[in-house]
N, C-alpha and C positions, 0 to 999 in steps of 0.2 A: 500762774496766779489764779486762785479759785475767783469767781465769781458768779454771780446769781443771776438766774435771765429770768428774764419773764416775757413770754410766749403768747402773741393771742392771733390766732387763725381765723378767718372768712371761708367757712364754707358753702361754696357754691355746688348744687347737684345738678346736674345737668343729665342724672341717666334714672329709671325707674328704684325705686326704693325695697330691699325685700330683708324681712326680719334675718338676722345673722344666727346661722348652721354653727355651733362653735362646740369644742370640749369633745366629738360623737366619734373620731376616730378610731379605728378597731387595732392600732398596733398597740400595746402595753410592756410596761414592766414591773417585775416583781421588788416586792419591798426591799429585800435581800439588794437585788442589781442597783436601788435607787439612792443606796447610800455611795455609789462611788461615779454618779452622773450629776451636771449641773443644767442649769438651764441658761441655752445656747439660742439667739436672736439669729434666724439663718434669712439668709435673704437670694432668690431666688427671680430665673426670668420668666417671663408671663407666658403660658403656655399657647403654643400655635393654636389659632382656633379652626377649628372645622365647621364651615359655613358661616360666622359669624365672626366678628370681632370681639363680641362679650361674652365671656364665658358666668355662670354662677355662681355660686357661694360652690357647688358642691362640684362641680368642675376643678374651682383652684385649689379644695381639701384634696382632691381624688389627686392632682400633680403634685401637690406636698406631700403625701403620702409616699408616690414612689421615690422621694430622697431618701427617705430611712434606708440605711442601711439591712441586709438580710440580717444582720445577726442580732439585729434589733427587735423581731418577732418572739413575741413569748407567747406559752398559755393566757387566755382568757377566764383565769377564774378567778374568785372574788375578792383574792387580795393582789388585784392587777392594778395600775394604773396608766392612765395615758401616756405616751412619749409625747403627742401633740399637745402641748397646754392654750398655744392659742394660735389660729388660723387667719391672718389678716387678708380682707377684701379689697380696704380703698385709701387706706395712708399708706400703706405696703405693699408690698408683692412679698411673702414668704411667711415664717412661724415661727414659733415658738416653739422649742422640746426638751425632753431632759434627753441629752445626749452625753456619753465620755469623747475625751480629745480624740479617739480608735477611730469613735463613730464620724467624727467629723472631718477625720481624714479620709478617709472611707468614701462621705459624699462631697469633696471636693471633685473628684474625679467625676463625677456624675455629669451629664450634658445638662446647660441650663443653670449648673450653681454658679453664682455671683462672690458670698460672700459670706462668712458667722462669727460672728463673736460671744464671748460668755457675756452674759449678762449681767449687768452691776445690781447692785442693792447700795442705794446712795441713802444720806443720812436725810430727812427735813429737815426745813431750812424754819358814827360819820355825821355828826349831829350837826358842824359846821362847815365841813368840806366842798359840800353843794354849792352854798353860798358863798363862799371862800373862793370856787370856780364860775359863778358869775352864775350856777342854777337856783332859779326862783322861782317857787311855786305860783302857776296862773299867768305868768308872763314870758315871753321871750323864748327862747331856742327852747328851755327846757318843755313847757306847752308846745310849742310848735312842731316838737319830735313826737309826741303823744305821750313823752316817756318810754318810749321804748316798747308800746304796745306793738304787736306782732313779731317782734323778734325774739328766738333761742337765744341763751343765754347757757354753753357747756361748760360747767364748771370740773377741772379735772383736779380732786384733792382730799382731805379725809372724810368727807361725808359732811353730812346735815344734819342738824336736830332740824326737824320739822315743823314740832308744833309751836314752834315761836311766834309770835305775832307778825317778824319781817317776813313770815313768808305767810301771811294772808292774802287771799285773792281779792280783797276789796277792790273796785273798780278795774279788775285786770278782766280783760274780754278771755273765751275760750284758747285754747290754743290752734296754731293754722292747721289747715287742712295734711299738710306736706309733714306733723311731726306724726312719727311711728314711734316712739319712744316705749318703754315700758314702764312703771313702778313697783321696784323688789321690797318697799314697806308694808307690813302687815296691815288689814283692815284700809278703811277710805282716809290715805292722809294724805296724797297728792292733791293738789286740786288747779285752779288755773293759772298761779301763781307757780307753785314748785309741779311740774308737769312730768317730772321723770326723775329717777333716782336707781340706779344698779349702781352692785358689788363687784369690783374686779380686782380687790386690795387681796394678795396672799393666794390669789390661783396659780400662779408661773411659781411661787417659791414652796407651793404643796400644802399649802395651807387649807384648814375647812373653809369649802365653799359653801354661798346658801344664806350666810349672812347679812341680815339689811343694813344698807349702808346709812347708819348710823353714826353720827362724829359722834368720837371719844376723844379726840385731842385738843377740839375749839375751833382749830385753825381754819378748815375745809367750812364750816359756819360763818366764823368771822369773813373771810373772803365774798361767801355768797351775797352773803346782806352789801356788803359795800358795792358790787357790783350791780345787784339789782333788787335789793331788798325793799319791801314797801312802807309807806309811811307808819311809824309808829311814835306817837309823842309822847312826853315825859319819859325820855332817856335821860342816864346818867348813871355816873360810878365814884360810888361815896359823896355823890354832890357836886361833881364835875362834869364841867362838858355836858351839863342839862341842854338839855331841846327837841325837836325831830329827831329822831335817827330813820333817816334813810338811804339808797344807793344811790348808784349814778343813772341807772334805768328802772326807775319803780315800775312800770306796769311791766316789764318786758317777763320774757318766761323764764326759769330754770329749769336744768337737769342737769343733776348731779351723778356724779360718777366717781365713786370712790376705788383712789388706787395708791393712797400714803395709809399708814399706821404712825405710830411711835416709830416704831421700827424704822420703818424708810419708805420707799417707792420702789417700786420694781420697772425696769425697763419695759419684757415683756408686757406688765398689767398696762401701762402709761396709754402702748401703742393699738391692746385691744381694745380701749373705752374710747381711745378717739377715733379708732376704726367705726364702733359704732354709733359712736354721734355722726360720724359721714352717715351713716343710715338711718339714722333717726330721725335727722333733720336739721340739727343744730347748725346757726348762723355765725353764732358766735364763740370759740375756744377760748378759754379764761384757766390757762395753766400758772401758777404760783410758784413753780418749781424752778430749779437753774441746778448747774454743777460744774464743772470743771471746764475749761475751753476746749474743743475736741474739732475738729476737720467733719464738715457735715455729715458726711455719709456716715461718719459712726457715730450722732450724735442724739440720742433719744431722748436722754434730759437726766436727771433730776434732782435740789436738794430742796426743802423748803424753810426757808426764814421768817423770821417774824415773833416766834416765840419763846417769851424766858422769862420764868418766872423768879418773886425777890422775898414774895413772901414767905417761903422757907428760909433763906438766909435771913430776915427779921426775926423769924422762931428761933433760931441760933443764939443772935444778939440779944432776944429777951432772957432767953433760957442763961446768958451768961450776965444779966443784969443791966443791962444795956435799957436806956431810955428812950432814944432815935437812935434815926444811921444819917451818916453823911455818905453817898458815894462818889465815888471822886474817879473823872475819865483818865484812860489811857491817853498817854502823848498823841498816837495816833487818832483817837477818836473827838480830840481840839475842843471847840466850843459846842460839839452836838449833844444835847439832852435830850433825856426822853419819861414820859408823864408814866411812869408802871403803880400797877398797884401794891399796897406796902404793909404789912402786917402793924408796923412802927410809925411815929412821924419819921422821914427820911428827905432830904437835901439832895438833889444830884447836881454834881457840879462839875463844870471844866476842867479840863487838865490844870490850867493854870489859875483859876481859882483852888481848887484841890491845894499847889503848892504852898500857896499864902496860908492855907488854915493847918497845913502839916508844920510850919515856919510856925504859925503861931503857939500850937499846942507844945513843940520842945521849946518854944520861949518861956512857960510859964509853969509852975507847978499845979494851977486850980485851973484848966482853960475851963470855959464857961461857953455856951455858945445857944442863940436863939432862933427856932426856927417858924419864920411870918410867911401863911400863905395868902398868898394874893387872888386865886381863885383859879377860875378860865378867863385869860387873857384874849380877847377877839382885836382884829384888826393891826395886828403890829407890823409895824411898816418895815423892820427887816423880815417878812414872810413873802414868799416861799426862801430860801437855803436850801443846801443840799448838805444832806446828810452825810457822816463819816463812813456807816457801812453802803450807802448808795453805791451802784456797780460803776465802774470807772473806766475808759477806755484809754489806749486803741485795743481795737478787737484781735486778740491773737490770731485766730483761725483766717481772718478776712483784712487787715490792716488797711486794704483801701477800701472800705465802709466805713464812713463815722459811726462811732458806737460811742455811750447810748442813743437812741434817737430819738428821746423823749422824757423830760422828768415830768413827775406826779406827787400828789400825797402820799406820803408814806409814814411821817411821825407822828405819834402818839393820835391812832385813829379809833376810832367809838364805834363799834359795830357790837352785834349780834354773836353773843357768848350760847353754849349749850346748860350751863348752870352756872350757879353764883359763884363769883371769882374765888371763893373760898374761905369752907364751915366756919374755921374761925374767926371771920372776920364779920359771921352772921349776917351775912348781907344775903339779900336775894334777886339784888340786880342782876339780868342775865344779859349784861354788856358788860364788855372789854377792851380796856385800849392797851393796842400794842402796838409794834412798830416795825416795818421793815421792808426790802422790796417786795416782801409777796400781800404787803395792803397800797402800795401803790397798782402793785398788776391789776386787779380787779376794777380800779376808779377807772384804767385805761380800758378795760374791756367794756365799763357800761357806756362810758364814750363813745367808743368803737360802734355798739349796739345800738344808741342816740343818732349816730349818724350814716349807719343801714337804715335805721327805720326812716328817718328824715332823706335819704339819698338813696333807694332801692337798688339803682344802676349803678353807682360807684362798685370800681373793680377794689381787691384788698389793699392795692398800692395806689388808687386815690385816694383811700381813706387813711392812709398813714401819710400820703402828703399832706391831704388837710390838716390834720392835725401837726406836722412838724411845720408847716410850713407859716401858718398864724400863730407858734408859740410865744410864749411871755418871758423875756432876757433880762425882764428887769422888777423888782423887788414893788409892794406899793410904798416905799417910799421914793421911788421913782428914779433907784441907783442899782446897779448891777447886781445883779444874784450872785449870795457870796457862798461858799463854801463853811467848814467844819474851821477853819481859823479865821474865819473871817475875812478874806482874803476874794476877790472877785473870781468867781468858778469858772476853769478853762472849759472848751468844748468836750475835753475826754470826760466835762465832771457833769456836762447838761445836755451837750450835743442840741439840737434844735431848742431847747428851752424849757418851758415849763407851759404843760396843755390848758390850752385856753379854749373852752368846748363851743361855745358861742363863735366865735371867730373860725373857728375850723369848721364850722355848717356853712360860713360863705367865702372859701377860699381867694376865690376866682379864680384864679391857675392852679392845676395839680399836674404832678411828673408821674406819668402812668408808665406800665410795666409791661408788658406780655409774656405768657411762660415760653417763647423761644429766648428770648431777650436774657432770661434767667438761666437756663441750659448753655447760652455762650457765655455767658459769668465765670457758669462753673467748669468751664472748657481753661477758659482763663485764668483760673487756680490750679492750672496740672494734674488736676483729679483724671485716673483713666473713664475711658469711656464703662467700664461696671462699675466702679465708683460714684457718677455720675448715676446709670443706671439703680442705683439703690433710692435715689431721692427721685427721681422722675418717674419709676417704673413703667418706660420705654425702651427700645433698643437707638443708642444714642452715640456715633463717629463722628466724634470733634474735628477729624478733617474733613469733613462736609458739613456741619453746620457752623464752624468758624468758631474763632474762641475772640473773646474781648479783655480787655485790661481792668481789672475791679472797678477803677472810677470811671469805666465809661458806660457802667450799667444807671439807668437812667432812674438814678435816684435825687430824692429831695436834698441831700446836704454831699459836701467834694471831701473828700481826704487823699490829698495827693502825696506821694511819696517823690522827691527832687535828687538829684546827687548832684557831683561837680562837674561832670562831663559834663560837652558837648549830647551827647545822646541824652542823659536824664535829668538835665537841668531847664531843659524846654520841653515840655509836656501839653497836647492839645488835646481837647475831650470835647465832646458835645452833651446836651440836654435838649430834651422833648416836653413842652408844655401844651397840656389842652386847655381851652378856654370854659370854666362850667358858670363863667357870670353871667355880665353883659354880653349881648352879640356884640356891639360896635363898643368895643373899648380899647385902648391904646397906654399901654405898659412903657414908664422910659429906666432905666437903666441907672442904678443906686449903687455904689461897689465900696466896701470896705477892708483893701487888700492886705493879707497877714505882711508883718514885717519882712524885711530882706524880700520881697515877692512883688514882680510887678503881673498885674492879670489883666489880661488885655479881652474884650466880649465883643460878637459880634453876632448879628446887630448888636446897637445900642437902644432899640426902639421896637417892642412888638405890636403890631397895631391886626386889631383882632375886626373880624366883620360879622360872624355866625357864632353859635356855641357849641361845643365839640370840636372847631377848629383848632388844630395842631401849629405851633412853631418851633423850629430847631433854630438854639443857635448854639455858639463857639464859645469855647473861653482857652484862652491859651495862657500857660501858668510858667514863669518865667524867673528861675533863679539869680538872684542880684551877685556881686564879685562880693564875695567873703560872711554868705549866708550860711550858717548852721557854724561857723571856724570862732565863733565867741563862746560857745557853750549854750546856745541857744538851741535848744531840741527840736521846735517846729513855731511857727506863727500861724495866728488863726484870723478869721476876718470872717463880714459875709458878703453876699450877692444877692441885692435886692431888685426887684420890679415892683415897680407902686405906679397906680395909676390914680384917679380921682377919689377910687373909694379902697382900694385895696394895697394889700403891701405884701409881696409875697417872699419870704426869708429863707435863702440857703446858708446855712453857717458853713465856713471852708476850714480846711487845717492844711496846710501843707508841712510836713515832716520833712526835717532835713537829714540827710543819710543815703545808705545805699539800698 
C-alpha cells in the first residue's frame, strides 16, 4: 500500500563542522558509456582510521574511490563526466555513481562493500492554523518559545521564491554562530530570515548543475512559509481565509535545499542535501516527501503530495459552456472536502451528497441548481477530522510501532504561493491553499523547532514524546475525532492524536530513547548485522549487543501483536519515563484497556522526587478466550498517568493474529 511519510530529523553535531568536498573526483565517463549506466546508491564500511577515529571529507572520497571498479577509469577530457555524483559524510557512509550492473558486481567483491541499489526517481507527492493550535501572538507558549528564534529550520523540497514577504527578516536576530551554510541565489537575497539556500535537484540524474534554487512548482514555498514563515497581514485567496499568514516558528531560520522538480526527487540528491545540513548546522529536517513502504535500510524517501490543480479542468467546462462545476468525492474519499482554487463557481461535495444530486438531475429534465458561499468558516466544532488521503497505519515495515504518531493540519492550508495562482483568474495574490500530508509535515516541523528552542536539552525522542504524549483525541465540540465518514477515527487513522504545541512545552513525563536502545530494535526486525550497518554506519553483531521485540523499544504509544497460544497470547513489555516537570510529583495510574485485552501495570503509582529522574514500569498484555475469533481485527485503548497538573497519554492497539 503506497503511503506518504513525512520525516522530520533533530540534528545534533557533536564533532567540528568543515564545508563539503563534493562532485571533485577524478574517475569519469564518456558520453557514449553514459547512456548504458544508472545511478547506483552504494553503501559502504567506514574506513579503519590511522591514528584517529575521524577521518575527513577527503579521506572518505579517497575510500570511495577505490570501489570503482578498474574498468571504470576513462580519459579525462572535456566530454568526461563523474562516476562519483555524490559523496556522503554524515547521514551515510558511501555514494553516489553512475555505475552498469557489470560494475556493481564487480565491487561487491571488494572488502568493505555493505550494499547498492539503483536509485529511484519517485513521483511528488496558514492564516488560521496558529490560532486553531492554541499560537497567539504576545502570549503563552508561542512568546515564551521566542518563536523559534535561534533555531535552523532544513527545508528539503522544490526550492523558494525568496522575495516574498514570509521570508522577511523583521524581527528575526542573525543567524548562530554554529550555521556554515551557503547561499546559491544571485545578488543579496538571503538574509536573517531565509539564511541558506543550495541546489542539489537533478545532479545524481545528469542534469545542469549551477542553478539557484528557485521554486517553480510552489510546493517547496508553500511548505516553508507554513513551517517558519513570518508575519505577513492581509492574506487571502479570492477573499478567503483573510488574516495573518504566518508559520509555526516565525522568527526561526531557513535553509532551503532544493532536491524535487516536476519531475520527481532523486534519492541520491535527498541524501546529499541532508548530508549537508549535518554540516551546516541545521536543527531542524522538514522533509515533505513519503513513498512506498520499504524495510529501513533501503529506504531514502520519496513522493510529494499536496498539489493539484482544478482550474484547468474549469477551462474545460467553460470552454464546453458550462456555468459552475460540482465535484463530487469518490466512495473512498467519504465526507472529506477540500477549499481549491477554481476558474468557475464550483461545489465540492461528498460522496453521498454527490449521489443525491446525480439522483436528482436523472429525475428531472431542467435540474436547476444554486450555489451559496458562506465564506471562511472559523471555529466549527467537528474540527480537527482526519482526512481521506491522511496516511493510515499499521506500519508495514515495523507493525509493532504505532503508525501514524501524530496528526496535524493538513486541509485546505493558506501559505505562501511563488506567483498568482493564475493569469486567468487575474489575481495577484501570492497565496495558495492546498492540501495534503506534505502541509501538515511543515506545521509539525515548526513545532518540533518551538520546542528545541524552548527545551535546548530535549533529546529527538523527548520531543516526539511531548508532542504524542499531550495530543488532542477529541474534536472542540468535545466528541471524538472523526474520520472521512464520519465515523470515530481508530488509532491506525490519528495514532497519539492531534498536536497540541502548548501542552507538548510541558509534558511532564517523556519516553526517552538512546541510539543503543535503536540498534537492538533493529536487531529485533532480523535485519543482518550490514543491513543494520547501512543506518548506523558502525560495525554492529546483534549477538552481542542483543536484539529486542518492536514494542519493547521504549516508545510513547504500544502496538502489540497477541495470538492464541500459550506463548503469544501473554506478552510483557516495559517503558521508561523521565520526570521534566515537578521534582516532587506523584503520577497514579489511568488504563483504558482495548477490548477482549486484559492489561495488567505495574507500578500503579510513579512518585517522582528530582527532575530527570527515571521510572520503569511493566505492563503485561493479556489475551481474553475468543479474542480476535468474532471478526474483530485488533482493539485499541490507552494508558494514562495524570497527576495534579498533567495527563500523560499512550494510545495502545493490540492486533489480534499471528
Amino acid at each position: 500500500m503506497e503511503s506518504k511519510k513525512c520525516v522530520v530529523l533533530q540534528m545534533q553535531i557533536v564533532y567540528l563542522l568543515s564545508l563539503l568536498f563534493m562532485f571533485s573526483l577524478s574517475l569519469a565517463v564518456t558520453d557514449e558509456e553514459q547512456n548504458d549506466m544508472q545511478t547506483y546508491i552504494v553503501w559502504v564500511e567506514k574506513p579503519v582510521a590511522q591514528g584517529s577515529s575521524a577521518q575527513s571529507h577527503e579521506d572518505l572520497e579517497s575510500w570511495y574511490h577505490t570501489f570503482l571498479p578498474e574498468s571504470t577509469i576513462a580519459t579525462s577530457n572535456q566530454l568526461s563526466k563523474p562516476r562519483i555524483v555524490h559523496a556522503y559524510h554524515n547521514v551515510a557512509t558511501g555514494f553516489a555513481a553512475k555505475l552498469t550492473p557489470e560494475d556493481v558486481k564487480a565491487m561487491e567483491k571488494k572488502p568493505g562493500f555493505v550494499s547498492a541499489h539503483p536509485e529511484a526517481i519517485l513521483p511528488l507527492h496558514t492564516t488560521h492554523s496558529p490560532n486553531f493550535l492554541g499560537l497567539n501572538q504576545g502570549m503563552g507558549f508561542w512568546k515564551g518559545s521566542n518563536y523559534g528564534k535561534g533555531v535552523i529550520i532544513g527545508v528539503l523540497d522544490t526550492g523558494v521564491s525568496p522575495d516574498h514577504p514570509s521570508f522577511s527578516d523583521a524581527g528575526v536576530p542573525p543567524p548562530p554562530a554554529k550555521w556554515k551554510g551557503k547561499c546559491e541565489f544571485n545578488g543579496r537575497v538571503c538574509n536573517n530570515k531565509l539564511i541558506g539556500a543550495r541546489n542539489f535537484n537533478g545532479i545524481s540524474t545528469g542534469q545542469p548543475a549551477g542553478d539557484p534554487p528557485l521554486d517553480q512548482e510552489g510546493h517547496g514555498t508553500h511548505t516553508s512559509s507554513t513551517a517558519a514563515g513570518n508575519f505577513v497581514k492581509g492574506a487571502a485567496l479570492f477573499g478567503m481565509a483573510k488574516g495573518t499568514a504566518v508559520g509555526m516558528a516565525p522568527h526561526a531560520h531557513l535553509a532551503i535545499y532544493r532536491v524535487c522538480s516536476a519531475v520527481g526527487c532523486a534519492e541520491g540528491d535527498i541524501l546529499a542535501a541532508m548530508d549537508a545540513a549535518v554540516d551546516d548546522g541545521v536543527d531542524v529536517l522538514s522533509l515533505s516527501l513519503g513513498g512506498f513502504s520499504r524495510p529501513f535500510y533501503s529506504d531514502v524517501l520519496c513522493e510529494r503530495g499536496g498539489a493539484g490543480g482544478r482550474i484547468d479542468k474549469g477551462a474545460e467546462v467553460k470552454r464546453a459552456g458550462g456555468a459552475a462545476m460540482i465535484l463530487m468525492n469518490q466512495r473512498i474519499d467519504g465526507f472529506s472536502t477540500l477549499a481549491d482554487p477554481h476558474l468557475l463557481p464550483t461545489a465540492h461535495v461528498s460522496y453521498d451528497a454527490g449521489l443525491k444530486i446525480k439522483f436528482y438531475i436523472k429525475s428531472t429534465t431542467k435540474p436547476t441548481a444554486t450555489i451559496l458561499f458562506k465564506g471562511t468558516v472559523i471555529g466549527d466544532k467537528h474540527a480537527p477530522s482526519v482526512a481521506s488521503f491522511s496516511s493510515r497505519g499499521p506500519s508495514t515495515a515495523s507493525p509493532g510501532i504505532l503508525k501514524p504518531d501524530i496528526t496535524g493540519p493538513g486541509v485546505s492550508i493558506l501559505a505562501t504561493w511563488p506567483v498568482s495562482v493564475d493569469n486567468a483568474t487575474k489575481s495577484k495574490a501570492t497565496f495558495n491553499i492546498i492540501s495534503g500530508t506534505s502541509m501538515s509535515c511543515p506545521h509539525l516541523s515548526g513545532i518540533a523547532a518551538l520546542l528545541k528552542g524552548s527545551h535546548p536539552d530535549w533529546s529527538p525522542a523527548a520531543i516526539k514524546s511531548a508532542i504524542m504524549t499531550t495530543a488532542d483525541v477529541h474534536n472542540l465540540g468535545g466528541k471524538s475525532i472523526v474520520d472521512q465518514t464520519l465515523k470515530a477515527a481508530d488509532l491506525f487513522a490519528i495514532g497519539a492524536g492531534h498536536v497540541n504545541p502548548s501542552k507538548a512545552n510541558d509534558p511532564g513525563l517523556v519516553y526517552d530513547t538512546q541510539p543503543k536502545n535503536y540498534i537492538q530494535y533493529l536487531c529485533g526486525l532480523n535485519y543482518t548485522d550490514k543491513q543494520i550497518q547501512i543506518i548506523t554506519q558502525q560495525t554492529v553483531d546483534c549477538s552481542k549487543i542483543g536484539a529486542i521485540p518492536e514494542a519493547q523499544l521504549n516508545y510513547p504509544s504500544f502496538s502489540i501483536i497477541v495470538g492464541s497460544n500459550k506463548k503469544t497470547k501473554s506478552q510483557l513489555y516495559t517503558r521508561t519515563v523521565k520526570n521534566v516537570g515537578q521534582a516532587n510529583s506523584t503520577y497514579k495510574l489511568d488504563i483504558l484497556a482495548p477490548n477482549k485485552v486484559d492489561v495488567n501495570v505495574s507500578p500503579e503509582v510513579l512518585k517522582f522526587t528530582k527532575v530527570k529522574q527515571t521510572i520503569t514500569y511493566r505492563v503485561k498484555f493479556v489475551a481474553q478466550e475468543g479474542a480476535g475469533k468474532d471478526g474483530v481485527l485488533f482493539g485499541q485503548g490507552y494508558l494514562r498517568w495524570v497527576s495534579d497538573k498533567h495527563n500523560v497519554t499512550s494510545p495502545m492497539v493490540v492486533i489480534f493474529g499471528s
